[in-house]
C-alpha positions in Angstrom: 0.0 0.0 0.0 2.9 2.5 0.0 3.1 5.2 -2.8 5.0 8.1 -3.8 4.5 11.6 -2.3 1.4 13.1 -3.2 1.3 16.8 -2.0 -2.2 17.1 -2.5 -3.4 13.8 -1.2 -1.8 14.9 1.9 -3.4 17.4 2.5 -6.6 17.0 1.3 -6.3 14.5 3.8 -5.3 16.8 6.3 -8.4 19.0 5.9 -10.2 16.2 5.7 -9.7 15.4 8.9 -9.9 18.7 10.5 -13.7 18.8 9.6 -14.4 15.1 10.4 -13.5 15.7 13.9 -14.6 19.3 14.4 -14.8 19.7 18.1 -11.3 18.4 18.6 -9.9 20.3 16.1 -11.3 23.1 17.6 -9.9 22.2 20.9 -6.7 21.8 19.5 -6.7 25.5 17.9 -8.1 26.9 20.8 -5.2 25.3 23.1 -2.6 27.0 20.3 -3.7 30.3 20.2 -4.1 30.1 24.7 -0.5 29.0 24.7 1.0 31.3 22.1 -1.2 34.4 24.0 0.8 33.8 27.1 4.3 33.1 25.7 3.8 36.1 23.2 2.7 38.2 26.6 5.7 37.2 29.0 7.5 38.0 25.5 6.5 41.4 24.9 7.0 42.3 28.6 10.5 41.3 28.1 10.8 43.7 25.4 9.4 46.6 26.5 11.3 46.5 29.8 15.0 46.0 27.5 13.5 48.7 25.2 12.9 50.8 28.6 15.9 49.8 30.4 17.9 50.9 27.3 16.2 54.3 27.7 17.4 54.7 31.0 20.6 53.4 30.0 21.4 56.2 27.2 20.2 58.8 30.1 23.0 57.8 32.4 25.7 59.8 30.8 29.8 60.5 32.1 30.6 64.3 32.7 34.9 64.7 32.2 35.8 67.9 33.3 39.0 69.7 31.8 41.5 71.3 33.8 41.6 74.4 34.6 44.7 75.7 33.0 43.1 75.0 29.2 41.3 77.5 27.7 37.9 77.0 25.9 39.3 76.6 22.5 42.3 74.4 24.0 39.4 72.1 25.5 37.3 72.1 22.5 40.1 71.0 20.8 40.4 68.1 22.7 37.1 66.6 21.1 38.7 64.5 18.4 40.8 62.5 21.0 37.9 61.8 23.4 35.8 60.7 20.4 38.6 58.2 19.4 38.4 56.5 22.9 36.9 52.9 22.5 33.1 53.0 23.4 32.5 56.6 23.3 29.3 57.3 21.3 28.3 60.9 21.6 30.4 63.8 23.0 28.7 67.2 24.3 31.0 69.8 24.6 29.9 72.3 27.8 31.1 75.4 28.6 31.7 76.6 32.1 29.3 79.5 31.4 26.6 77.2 30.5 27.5 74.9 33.1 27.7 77.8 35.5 23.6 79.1 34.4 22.0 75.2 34.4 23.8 75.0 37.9 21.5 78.3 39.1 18.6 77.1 36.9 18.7 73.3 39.3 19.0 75.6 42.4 16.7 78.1 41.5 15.3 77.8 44.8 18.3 79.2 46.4 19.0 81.3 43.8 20.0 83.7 46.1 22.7 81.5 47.7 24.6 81.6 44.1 23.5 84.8 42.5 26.9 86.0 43.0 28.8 83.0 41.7 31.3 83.4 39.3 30.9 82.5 35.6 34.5 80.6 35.8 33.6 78.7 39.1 32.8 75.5 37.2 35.1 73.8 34.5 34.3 73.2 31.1 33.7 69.4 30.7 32.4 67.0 27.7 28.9 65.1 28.8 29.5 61.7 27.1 27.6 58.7 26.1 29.0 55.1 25.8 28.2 52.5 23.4 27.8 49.1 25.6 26.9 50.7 29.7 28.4 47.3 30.4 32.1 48.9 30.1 31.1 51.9 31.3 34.2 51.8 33.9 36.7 51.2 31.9 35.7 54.1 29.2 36.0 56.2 32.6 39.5 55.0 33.2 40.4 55.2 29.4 39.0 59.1 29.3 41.3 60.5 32.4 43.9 58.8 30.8 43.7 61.9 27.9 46.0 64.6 28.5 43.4 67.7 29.7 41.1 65.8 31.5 41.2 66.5 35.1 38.5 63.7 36.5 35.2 61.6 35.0 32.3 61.4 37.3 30.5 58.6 36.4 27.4 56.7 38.2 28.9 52.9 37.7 26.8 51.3 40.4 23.8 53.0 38.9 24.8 51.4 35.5 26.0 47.6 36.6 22.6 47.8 38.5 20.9 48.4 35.2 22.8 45.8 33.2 21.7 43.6 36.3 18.0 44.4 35.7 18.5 44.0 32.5 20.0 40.8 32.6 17.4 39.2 35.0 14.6 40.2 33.2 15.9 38.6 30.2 16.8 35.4 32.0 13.2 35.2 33.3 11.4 35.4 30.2 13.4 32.8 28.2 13.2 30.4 31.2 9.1 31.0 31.0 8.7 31.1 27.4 11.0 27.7 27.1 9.0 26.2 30.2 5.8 27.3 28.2 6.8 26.2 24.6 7.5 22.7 26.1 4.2 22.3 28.2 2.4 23.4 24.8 3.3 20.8 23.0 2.9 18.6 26.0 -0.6 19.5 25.6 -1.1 20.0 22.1 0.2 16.3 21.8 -2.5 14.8 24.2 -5.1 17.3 22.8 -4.1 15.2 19.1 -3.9 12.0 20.4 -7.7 11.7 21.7 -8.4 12.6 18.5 -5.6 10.2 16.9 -7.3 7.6 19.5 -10.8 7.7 17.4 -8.5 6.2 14.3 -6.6 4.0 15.8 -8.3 1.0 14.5 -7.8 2.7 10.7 -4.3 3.3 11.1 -4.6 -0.3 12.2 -6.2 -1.4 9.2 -3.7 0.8 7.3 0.0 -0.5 8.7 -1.7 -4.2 8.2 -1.7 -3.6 4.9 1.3 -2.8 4.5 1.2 1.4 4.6 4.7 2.8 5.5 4.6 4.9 8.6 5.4 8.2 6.3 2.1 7.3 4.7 0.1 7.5 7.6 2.1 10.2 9.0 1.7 13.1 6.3 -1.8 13.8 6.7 -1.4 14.5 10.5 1.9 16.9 9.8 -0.4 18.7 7.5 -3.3 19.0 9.9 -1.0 19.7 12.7 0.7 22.1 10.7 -3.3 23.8 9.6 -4.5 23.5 13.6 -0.7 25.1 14.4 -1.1 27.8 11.6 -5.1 28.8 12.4 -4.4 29.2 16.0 -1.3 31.5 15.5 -3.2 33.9 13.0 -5.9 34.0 15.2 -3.7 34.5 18.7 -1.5 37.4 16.6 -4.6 39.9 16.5 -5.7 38.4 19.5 -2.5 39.5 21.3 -3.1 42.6 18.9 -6.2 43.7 20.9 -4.8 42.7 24.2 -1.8 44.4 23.4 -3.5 47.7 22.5 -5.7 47.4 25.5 -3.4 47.0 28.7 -0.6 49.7 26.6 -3.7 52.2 26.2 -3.9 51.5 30.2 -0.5 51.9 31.0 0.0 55.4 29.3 -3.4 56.7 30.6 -2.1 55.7 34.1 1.4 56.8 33.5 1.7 60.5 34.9 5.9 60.8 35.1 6.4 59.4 31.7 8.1 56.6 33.4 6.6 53.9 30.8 7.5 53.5 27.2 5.4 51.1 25.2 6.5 49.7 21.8 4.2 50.2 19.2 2.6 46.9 18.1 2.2 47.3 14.6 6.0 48.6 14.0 7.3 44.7 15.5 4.1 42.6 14.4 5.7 41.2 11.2 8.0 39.8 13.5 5.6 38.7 15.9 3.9 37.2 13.1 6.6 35.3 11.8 7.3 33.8 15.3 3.9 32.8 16.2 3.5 31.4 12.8 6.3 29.4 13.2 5.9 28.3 16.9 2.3 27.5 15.9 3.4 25.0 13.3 6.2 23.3 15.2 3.7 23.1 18.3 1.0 21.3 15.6 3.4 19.3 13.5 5.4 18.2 16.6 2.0 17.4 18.8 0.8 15.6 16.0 3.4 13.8 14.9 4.3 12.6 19.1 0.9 11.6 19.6 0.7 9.3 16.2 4.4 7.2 17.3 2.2 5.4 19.8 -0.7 4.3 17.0 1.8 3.4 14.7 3.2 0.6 16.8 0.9 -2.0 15.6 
């Protein structure tokens, strides 16, 4: 009874079988698109909070003051060498008089206290941002090493405590979405196999005659690979509208502009190209574990 591979008997086959047992089917799409909602969930709350930590990150800036005994255009000219120091993104070149008036302007309240402060009280000095935070400490070292610079002030507990964060967060949403990806399939297999159970006496029939296992095993790839493919279209504007709902709820709720949601539609090809492919691995693979045990006849 074995035969060549027919595309199209396969998965006319597949369909086939999708209709014939409706309610299952439906069971097993409805257990795809739960699954993929709460992976794709615990996914885009781990990017969001590396989009906002990042945020935060390009805030936390080095200052490095220039000595004294330069003069403006000695310390502008020391630009090009601080930009050629490894990990330096961005350099902001300060003057002491500007330094000197946002110094009053964060102390307005004792404005009085430093109404007579000299405009040459404060140095000139370069605000500077880094590439990777993670080496934040030693661009600091690499920058007083320049000939000019008198000293870097730079918040490197505030940054290994972002990296930290960071880190964590990242940790804890691959562990959940990996925990998650395998008990989906865990249940998208048994969710198959009652309905694989209703045929085992055809696929009986079938190996007795002498089908090959690949024969019998097509048409469930291609309905796993349907049930795995419906359920992810179906969870990507589902997540969509959810998506929407609890961002419209954050911003509304979010008075200090503390919270920075990524807009759905700019990342949901991507988001459609990974639930579309975890949906068919989730059908094909829960399809093609539940069948092994039928096929041992």
């Amino acid at each position: 009874m074995s035969r060549r591979f027919d595309a199209g008997y396969y998965i006319s086959e597949g369909f086939h079988s999708i209709f014939t047992h409706g309610f299952m089917s439906f069971a097993a799409v409805c257990m795809i698109v739960a699954c993929l909602i709460i992976m794709g969930s615990f996914t885009l709350l781990a990017v969001n909070l590396d989009n906002m930590l990042g945020d935060l990150e390009s805030e936390n800036e080095m200052v490095a003051y220039i000595e004294d005994a330069l003069t403006q255009e000695q310390a502008r000219a020391l630009q090009p060498t601080l930009a050629q120091v490894e990990n330096v993104s961005q350099l902001t070149f300060v003057t002491k008089e500007a330094a000197n008036e946002a110094f009053k302007a964060k102390h307005e309240n004792a404005s009085q206290v430093f109404s007579d402060l000299p405009d040459d009280a404060l140095r000139d000095r370069y605000r500077v941002h880094v590439t990777d935070i993670k080496r934040m400490a030693q661009t600091k070292e690499a920058l007083e090493q320049v000939e000019g610079v008198a000293w870097v002030r730079a918040a490197i507990e505030i940054a290994n405590g972002f990296v930290l964060v960071r880190n964590i967060a990242t940790g804890v949403a691959l562990a959940l979405v990996g925990v998650l990806l395998v008990v989906s399939l865990f249940i998208i297999a048994n969710t198959i196999k009652l309905a694989t159970f209703y045929r085992r006496e055809e696929i009986a029939i079938m190996k007795m005659c002498g089908a090959t296992d690949g024969f019998i095993e097509w048409p469930f790839v291609v309905e796993g690979m349907i049930l795995g493919l419906t359920g992810a279209l179906i969870a990507f504007f589902a997540q969509w509208g959810l998506y929407q709902a609890v961002a419209k709820f954050a911003i509304q709720g979010n008075g200090l502009s503390l919270v920075t949601i990524i807009s759905y539609r700019s990342i949901s090809g991507t988001i459609l190209a990974v639930f579309c492919g975890v949906g068919a691995f989730i059908g094909v693979g829960g399809s093609l574990v539940a069948i092994r045990k039928f096929l041992q006849v």
